[in-house]
VOGU-3710 file (C-alpha; in Angstrom, 3 decimals, decimal comma):
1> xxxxxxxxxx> 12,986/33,391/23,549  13,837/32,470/26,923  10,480/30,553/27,262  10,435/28,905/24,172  14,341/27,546/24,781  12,944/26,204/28,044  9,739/24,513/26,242  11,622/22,641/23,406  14,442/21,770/25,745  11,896/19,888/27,860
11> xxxxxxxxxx> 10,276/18,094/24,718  13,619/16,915/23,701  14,555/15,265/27,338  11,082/14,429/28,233  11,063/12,295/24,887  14,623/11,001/25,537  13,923/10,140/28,991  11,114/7,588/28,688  11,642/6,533/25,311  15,573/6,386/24,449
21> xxxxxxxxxx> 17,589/8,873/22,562  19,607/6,912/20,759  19,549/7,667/17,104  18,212/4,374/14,422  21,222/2,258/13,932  20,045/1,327/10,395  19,238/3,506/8,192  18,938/1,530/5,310  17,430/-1,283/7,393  13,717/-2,299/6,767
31> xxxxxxxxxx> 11,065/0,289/6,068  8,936/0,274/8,943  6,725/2,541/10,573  8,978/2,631/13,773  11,686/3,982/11,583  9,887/6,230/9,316  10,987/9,980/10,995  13,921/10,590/13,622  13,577/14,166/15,409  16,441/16,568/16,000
41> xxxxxxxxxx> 17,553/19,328/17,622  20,149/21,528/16,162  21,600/25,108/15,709  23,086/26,992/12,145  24,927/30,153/11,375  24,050/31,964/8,160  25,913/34,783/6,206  23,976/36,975/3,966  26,477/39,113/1,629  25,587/42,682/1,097
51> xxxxxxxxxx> 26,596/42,683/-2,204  24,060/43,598/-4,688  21,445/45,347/-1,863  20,108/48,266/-2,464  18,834/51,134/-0,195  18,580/55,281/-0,009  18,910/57,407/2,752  18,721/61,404/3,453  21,567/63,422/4,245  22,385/66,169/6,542
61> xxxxxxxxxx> 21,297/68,122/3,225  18,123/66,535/2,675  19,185/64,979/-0,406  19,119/61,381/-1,131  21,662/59,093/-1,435  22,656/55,866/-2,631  24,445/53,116/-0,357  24,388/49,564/-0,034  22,942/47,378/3,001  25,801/45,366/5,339
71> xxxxxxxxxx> 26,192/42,168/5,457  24,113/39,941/7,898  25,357/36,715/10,220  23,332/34,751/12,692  22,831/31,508/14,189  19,422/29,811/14,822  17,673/27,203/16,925  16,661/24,153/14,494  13,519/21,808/15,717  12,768/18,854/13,223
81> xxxxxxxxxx> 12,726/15,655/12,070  13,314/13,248/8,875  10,757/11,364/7,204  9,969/8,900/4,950  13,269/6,589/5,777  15,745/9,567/5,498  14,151/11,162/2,166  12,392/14,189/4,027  13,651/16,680/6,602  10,661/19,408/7,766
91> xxxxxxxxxx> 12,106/21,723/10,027  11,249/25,117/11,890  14,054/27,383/12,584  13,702/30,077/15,311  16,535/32,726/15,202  18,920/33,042/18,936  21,468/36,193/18,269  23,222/37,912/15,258  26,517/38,236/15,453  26,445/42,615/14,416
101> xxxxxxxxxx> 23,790/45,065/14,184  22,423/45,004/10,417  19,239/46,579/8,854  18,233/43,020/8,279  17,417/40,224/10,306  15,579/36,953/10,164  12,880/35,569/11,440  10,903/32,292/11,988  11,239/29,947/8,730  9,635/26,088/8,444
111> xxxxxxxxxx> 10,124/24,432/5,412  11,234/21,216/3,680  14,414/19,492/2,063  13,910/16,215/-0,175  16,890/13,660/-0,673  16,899/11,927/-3,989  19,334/9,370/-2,137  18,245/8,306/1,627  20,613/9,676/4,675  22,715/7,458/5,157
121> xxxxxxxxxx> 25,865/6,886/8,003  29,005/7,997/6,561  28,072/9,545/3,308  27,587/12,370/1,533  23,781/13,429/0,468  22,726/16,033/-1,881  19,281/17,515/-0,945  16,596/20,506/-2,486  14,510/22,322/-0,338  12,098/25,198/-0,161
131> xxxxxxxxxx> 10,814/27,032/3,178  8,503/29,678/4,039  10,757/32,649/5,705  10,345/35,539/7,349  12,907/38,261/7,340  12,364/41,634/8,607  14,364/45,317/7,346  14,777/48,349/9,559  16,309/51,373/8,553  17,116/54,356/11,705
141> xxxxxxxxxx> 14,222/55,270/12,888  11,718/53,597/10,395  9,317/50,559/10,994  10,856/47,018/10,966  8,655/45,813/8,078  8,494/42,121/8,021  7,847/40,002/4,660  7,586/36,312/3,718  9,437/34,599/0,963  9,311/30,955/-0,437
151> xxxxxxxxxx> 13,668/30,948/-0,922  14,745/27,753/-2,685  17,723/25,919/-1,151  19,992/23,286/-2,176  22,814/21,449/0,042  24,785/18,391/0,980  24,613/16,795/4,608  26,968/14,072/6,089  25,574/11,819/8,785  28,131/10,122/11,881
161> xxxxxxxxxx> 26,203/8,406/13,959  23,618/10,508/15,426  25,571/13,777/13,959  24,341/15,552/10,626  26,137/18,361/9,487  25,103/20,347/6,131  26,305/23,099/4,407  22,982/25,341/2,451  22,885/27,796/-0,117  19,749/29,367/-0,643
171> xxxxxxxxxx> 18,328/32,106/-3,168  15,210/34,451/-2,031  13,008/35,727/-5,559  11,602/38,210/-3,308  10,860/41,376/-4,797  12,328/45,065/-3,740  9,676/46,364/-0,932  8,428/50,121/-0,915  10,060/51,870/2,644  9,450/54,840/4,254
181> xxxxxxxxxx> 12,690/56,671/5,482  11,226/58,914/6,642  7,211/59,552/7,777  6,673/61,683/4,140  9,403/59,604/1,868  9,200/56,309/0,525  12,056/54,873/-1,464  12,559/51,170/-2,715  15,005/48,554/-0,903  16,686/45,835/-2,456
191> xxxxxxxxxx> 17,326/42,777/-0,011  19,626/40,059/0,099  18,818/37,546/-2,149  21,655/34,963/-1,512  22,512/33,055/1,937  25,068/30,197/3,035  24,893/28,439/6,269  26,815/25,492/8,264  24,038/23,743/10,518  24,643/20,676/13,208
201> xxxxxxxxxx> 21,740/18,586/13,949  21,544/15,858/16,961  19,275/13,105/15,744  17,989/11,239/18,602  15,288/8,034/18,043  11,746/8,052/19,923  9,538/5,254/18,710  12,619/2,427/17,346  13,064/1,085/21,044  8,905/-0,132/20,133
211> xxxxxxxxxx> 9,633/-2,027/17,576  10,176/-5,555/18,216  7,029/-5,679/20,494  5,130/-4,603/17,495  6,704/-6,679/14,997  5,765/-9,580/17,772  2,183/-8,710/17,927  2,750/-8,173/21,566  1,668/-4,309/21,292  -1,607/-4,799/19,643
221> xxxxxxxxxx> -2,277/-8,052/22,311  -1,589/-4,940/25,401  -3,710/-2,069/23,362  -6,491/-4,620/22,868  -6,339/-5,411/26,778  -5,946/-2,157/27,172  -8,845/-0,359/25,208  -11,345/-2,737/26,479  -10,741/-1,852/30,289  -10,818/1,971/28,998
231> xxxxxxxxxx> -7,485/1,863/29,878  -6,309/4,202/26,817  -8,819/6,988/27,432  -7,442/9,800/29,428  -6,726/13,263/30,050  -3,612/14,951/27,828  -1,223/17,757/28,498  0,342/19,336/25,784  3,271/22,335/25,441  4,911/23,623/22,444
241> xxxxxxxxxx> 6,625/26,235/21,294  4,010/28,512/18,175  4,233/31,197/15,485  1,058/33,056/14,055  0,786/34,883/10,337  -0,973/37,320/9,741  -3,621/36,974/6,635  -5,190/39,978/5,919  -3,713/43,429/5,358  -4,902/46,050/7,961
251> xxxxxxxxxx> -6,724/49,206/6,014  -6,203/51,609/9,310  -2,455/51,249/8,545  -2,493/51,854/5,095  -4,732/54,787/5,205  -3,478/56,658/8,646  -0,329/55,534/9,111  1,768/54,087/6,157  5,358/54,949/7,634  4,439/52,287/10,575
261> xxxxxxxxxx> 3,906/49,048/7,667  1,560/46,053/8,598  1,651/43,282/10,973  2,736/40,144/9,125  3,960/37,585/12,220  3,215/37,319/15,821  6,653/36,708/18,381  7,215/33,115/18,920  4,689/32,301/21,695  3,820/29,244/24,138
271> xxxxxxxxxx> 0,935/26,868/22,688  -0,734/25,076/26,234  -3,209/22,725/26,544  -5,458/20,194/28,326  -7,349/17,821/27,294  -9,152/14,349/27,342  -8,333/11,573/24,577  -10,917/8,758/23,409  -8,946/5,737/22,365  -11,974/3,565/20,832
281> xxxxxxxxxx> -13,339/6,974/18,196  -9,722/8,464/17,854  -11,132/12,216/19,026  -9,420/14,528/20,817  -10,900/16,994/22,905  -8,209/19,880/23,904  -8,545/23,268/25,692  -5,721/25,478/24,345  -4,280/28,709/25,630  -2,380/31,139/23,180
291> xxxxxxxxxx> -0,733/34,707/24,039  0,253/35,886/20,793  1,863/39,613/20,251  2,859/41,641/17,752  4,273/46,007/17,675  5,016/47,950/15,433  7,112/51,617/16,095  8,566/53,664/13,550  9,738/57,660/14,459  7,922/58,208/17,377
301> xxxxxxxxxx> 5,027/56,036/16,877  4,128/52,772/18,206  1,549/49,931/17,938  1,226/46,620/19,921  -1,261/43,688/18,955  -2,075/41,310/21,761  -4,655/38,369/21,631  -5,596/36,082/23,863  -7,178/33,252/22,658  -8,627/30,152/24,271
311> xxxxxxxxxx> -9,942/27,727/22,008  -12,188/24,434/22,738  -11,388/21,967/19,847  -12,643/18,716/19,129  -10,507/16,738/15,881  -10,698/13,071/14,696  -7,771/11,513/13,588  -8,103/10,302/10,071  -5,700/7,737/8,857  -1,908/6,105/9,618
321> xxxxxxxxxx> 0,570/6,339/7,598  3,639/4,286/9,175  2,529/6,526/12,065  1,656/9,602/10,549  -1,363/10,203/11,767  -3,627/13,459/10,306  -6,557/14,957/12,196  -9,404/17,826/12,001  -11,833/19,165/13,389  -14,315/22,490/14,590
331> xxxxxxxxxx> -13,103/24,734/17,355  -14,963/27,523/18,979  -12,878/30,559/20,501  -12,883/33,174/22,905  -10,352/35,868/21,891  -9,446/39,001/23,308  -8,438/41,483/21,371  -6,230/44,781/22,365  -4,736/47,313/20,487  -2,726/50,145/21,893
341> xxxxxxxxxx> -0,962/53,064/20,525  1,294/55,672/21,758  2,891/59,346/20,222  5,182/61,134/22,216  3,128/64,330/23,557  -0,563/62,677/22,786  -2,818/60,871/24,925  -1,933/56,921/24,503  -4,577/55,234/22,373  -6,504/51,732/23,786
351> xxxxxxxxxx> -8,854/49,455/22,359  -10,073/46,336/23,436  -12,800/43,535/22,358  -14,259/40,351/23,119  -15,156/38,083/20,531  -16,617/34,271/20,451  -15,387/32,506/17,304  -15,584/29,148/15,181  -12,776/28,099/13,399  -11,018/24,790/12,564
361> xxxxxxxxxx> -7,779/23,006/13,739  -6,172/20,284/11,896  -2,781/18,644/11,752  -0,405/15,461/12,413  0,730/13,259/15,290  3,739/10,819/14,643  2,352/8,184/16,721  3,713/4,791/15,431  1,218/2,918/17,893  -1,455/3,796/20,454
371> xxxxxxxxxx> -0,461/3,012/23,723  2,780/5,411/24,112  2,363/7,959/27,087  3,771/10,399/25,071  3,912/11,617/21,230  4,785/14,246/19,214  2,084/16,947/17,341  1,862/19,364/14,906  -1,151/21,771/14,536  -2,587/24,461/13,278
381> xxxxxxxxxx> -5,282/26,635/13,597  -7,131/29,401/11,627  -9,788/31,794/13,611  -11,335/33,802/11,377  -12,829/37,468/10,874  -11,262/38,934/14,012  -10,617/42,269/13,721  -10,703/45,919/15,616  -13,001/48,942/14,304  -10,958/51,641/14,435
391> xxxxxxxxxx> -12,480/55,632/15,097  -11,781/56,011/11,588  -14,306/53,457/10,602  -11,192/51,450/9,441  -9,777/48,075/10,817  -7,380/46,299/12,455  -6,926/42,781/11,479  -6,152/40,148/14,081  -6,939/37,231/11,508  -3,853/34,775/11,613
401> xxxxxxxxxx> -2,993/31,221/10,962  -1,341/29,608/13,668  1,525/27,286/13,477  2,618/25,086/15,884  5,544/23,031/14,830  6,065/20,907/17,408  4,374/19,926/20,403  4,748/17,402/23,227  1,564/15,717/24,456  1,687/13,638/27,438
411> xxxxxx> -1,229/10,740/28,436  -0,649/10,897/32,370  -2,806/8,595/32,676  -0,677/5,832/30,687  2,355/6,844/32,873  1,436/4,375/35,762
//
């Protein structure tokens, strides 16, 4: 986590630094493309009642009992922005500390909130929203068994300049999950389904100080200067804090070991690259480095996941929306793949392979013209068939898609 704090806080003041923080003084002003999003950086606390859980555990006796799971608090990191002139907030939240221990804690969730009625200073707005979340359940000694859930939430938030504060109320549908309490007995767990939060976001402005050169016609008379001394061509550097999830079920698991669960998300992890930009075609060209991880360890057991990817991607940029600009493209990948297990009095288990890979990468910039020396990207990437062939003729599956929420890429070159 340390890392990743260090990453986004240097995407929020890099931005802020040569491009002005200050949040859009009108809202409800004119619908241009240099007001469409405003990013943020925030934090939340969340309570998640116990009431209503469900779990079983085994007595001194050997005898099962009933009991109900404790409550869970925690506060999280919040990366986003608003769209669409205050109708859209997409976020990623990464979770900092909890506040007790708890069988249950939360992972990385990125979702969406729509508001029928545009933020506005001053006033109250009602929103909707649905997100993709992980949360994660460990009981004693057991496995901390991840799952995803698509929780609907509904709020209000209250803007004061560049202040928003909400309060949330969200319900997971998830399902009980199977557990193992033990390495021979599985029982069934009932989760928290509701949650309530209080969240403060700082909404700071990087593209509205732009906009009366473009309203002018004064940036598209410098990018056509520009382009035609190749001016706008030029190397990239990119940094972002990344999540990974896993897509295919691992049969090894299942079939050996069923107490230890299955890998469903990678640890938040550093997304790096370099890369060179053609202005006239709209292609990028980026080398990217990813260390993702993931362990499992459940009584006695454990299992740690760790690939190393680098990937050489090549995507066009398709489109602009009032600066939302999509992109695609084919990547080819070297990945190295290690596994390695460990049982207390057995000889520690390691794998490891190299594969070469296609795959594809696509995504967004918000890039409300094309002569800014920085922007901000979202991508993701999908690698597939990458597994491990396990002594048991079984597999390990290291097939994930990759999410990178937000990334900062920098044009050096445009810098001078």
């Amino acid at each position: 986590m340390g890392l990743m704090k260090h990453i986004t806080l240097l995407i929020a003041l890099s931005t802020g630094l040569f491009t002005g923080v200050a949040a859009q003084e009108n809202q409800q002003g004119t619908q241009t493309r240099h007001r469409f999003a405003e990013m943020y950086l925030g934090a939340d606390m969340r309570f998640f009642p116990g009431a209503g859980t469900h779990t079983k555990i085994i007595s001194a006796e050997g005898a099962l009992k009933n009991r109900e799971l404790d409550d869970y608090a925690g506060n999280r990191l919040l990366i986003g922005a608003t769209h669409f002139w205050g109708h859209a907030d997409f976020f990623v939240a990464i979770p900092v500390t909890r506040f007790k221990e708890a069988a249950l804690s939360t992972g990385v969730e990125t979702g969406g909130r729509y508001f029928p009625w545009k933020i506005e200073k001053g006033k109250l707005r009602p929103w909707l929203g649905i997100s993709l979340a992980a949360t994660s359940y460990k009981q004693g000694e057991g496995t901390k068994q991840t799952r995803f859930t698509a929780p609907i939430s509904s709020g209000a938030s209250f803007r004061t300049r560049n202040h928003l504060i909400e309060f949330s109320a969200a319900m997971d549908f998830g399902k009980a999950q199977r557990y193992y309490i033990s390495r021979d007995v599985a029982t069934t767990v009932s989760l928290h389904k509701m949650s309530f939060g209080l969240s403060y976001k700082y909404l700071f402005d990087v593209t509205l100080s732009a906009e009366k050169d473009w309203q002018s016609g004064r940036t598209q008379r410098i990018t056509d200067t520009l382009a035609a001394l190749n001016r706008l061509n030029g190397f990239t550097i990119a940094a972002g804090p990344s999540s990974a999830f896993y897509l295919k079920l691992s049969d090894h698991n299942a079939s050996e070991h069923p107490f230890l669960g299955q890998h469903k998300s990678a640890k938040v992890f550093p997304d790096l690259a370099i890369g060179y930009y053609w202005h006239k075609t709209d292609l990028q060209l980026s080398l990217a480095y990813r260390p993702v991880k993931s362990e499992l360890e459940a009584y006695g057991y454990e299992q740690k996941l760790h690939r190393k990817s680098i990937t050489l991607e090549a995507y066009k940029f398709i489109g602009d929306y009032h600066g939302f600009v999509p992109f695609v493209g084919p990547s080819v990948s070297y990945e190295h793949l290690s596994l390695h297990e460990k049982e207390a009095q057995a000889t520690p288990y390691k794998k490891e392979k190299e594969y070469i890979r296609p795959g594809i990468t696509f995504g967004w910039d918000i890039r409300p013209n094309r002569i800014q020396s920085m922007l901000l990207r979202t991508n993701l990437r999908w690698i597939p068939n990458l597994n491990l062939s396990m002594k048991d003729g079984k597999k390990i599956s290291f097939e994930q898609l990759e999410f990178n929420f937000i990334q900062l890429v920098v044009f050096p070159g445009r810098m001078f």
